[in-house]
Residue frames relative to the residue before (quaternion, step in Angstrom):
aa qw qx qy qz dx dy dz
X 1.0000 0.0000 0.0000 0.0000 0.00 0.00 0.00
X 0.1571 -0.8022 0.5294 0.2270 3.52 -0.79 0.84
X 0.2523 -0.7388 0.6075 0.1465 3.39 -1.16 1.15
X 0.5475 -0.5488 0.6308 -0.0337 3.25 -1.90 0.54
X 0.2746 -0.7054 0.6454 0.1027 3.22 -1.76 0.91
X 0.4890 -0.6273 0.2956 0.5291 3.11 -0.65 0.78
X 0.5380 0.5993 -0.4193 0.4190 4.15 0.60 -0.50
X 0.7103 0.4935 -0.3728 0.3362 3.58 0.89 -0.31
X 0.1943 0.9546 -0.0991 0.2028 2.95 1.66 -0.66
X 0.3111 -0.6506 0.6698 0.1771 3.81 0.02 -0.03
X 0.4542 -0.6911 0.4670 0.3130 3.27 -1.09 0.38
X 0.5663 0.6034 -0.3612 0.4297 3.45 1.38 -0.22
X 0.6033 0.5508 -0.2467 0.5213 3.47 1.48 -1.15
X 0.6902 0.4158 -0.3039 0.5083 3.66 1.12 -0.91
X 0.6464 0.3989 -0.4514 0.4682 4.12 0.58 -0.06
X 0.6402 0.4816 -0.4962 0.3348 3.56 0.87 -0.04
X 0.5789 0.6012 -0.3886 0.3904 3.49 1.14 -0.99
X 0.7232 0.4765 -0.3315 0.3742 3.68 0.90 -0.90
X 0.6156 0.5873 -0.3092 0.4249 3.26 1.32 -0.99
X 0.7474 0.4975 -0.1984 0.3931 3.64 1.21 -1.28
X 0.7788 0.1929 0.0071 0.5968 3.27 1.21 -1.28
X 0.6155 0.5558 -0.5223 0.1985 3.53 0.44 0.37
X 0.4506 0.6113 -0.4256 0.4921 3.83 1.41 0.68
X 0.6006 0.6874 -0.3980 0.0912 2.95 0.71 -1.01
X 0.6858 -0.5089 0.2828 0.4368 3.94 -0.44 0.46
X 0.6092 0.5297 -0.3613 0.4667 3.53 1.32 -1.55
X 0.6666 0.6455 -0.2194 0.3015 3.57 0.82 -1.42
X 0.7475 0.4028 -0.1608 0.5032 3.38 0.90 -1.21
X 0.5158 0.6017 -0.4017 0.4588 3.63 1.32 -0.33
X 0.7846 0.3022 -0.3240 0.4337 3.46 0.61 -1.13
X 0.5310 0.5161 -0.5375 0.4035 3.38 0.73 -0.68
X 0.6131 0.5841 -0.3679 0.3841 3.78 0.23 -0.60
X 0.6421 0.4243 -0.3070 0.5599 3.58 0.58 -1.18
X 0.8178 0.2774 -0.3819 0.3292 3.51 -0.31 -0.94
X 0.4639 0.5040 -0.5615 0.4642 3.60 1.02 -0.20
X 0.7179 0.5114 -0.3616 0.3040 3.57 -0.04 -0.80
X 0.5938 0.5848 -0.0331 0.5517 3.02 1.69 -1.30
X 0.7978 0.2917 -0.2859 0.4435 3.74 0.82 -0.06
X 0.4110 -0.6386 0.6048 0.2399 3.30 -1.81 0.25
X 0.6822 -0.4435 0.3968 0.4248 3.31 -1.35 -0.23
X 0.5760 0.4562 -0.3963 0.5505 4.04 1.23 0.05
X 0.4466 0.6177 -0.5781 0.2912 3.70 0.84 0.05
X 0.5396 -0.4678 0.5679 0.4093 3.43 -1.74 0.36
X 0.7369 -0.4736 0.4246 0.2288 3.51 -1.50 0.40
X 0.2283 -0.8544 0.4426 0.1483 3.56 -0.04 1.20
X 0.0592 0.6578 -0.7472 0.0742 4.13 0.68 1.74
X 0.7716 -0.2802 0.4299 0.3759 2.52 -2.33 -0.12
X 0.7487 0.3885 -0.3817 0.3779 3.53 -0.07 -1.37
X 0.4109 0.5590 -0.4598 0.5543 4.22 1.13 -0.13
X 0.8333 0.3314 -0.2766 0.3453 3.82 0.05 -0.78
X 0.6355 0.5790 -0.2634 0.4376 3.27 1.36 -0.67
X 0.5845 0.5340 -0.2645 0.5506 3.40 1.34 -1.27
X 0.6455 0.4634 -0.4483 0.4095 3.75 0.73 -0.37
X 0.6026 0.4968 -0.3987 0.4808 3.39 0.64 -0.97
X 0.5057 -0.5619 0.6210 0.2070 3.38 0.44 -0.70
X 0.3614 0.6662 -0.5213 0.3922 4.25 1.02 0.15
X 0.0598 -0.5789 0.8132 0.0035 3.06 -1.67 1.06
X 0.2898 -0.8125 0.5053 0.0253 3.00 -1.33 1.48
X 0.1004 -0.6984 0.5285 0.4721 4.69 0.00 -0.21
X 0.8795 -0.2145 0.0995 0.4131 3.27 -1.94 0.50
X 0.8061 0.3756 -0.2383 0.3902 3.78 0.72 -1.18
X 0.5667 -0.5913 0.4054 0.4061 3.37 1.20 0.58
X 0.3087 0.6640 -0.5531 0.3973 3.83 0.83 1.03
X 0.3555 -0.5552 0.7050 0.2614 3.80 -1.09 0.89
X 0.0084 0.6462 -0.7602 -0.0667 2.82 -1.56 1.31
X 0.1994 -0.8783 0.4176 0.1202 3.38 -0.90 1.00
C-alpha cells in the first residue's frame, strides 16, 4: 500500500485529515507546546508542519495509516 504525507495529499485527502484528526489529543498537545515553544522566527505552524512532525503517513483518502 502506498502511503502519503499529509503535503502530498489532494486537497480533498487534506480536508479529511483536518476534519478527522485535527482534535485529536496527540494533535492539540503539540500544537500547544510549540506555540508555547515558539518565537516570532519560528516557521509557520500549518497543518502539513504538524503532521510531518508526528511523522503520519496518510492512503490517497487521507486515512491515518499507522
Amino acid at each position: 500500500m502506498q502511503t502519503y504525507k499529509y503535503d502530498e495529499l489532494d486537497k480533498r485527502g487534506q480536508d479529511y485529515v483536518k476534519q478527522r484528526y485535527g482534535d485529536d489529543q496527540i494533535v492539540q498537545e503539540l500544537v500547544n507546546d510549540l506555540i508555547d515553544e515558539t518565537s516570532a522566527e519560528s516557521p509557520d505552524l500549518t497543518v502539513g508542519y504538524i503532521f510531518d512532525l508526528l511523522a503520519w503517513r496518510f492512503n490517497e483518502h487521507g486515512e491515518w495509516i499507522v
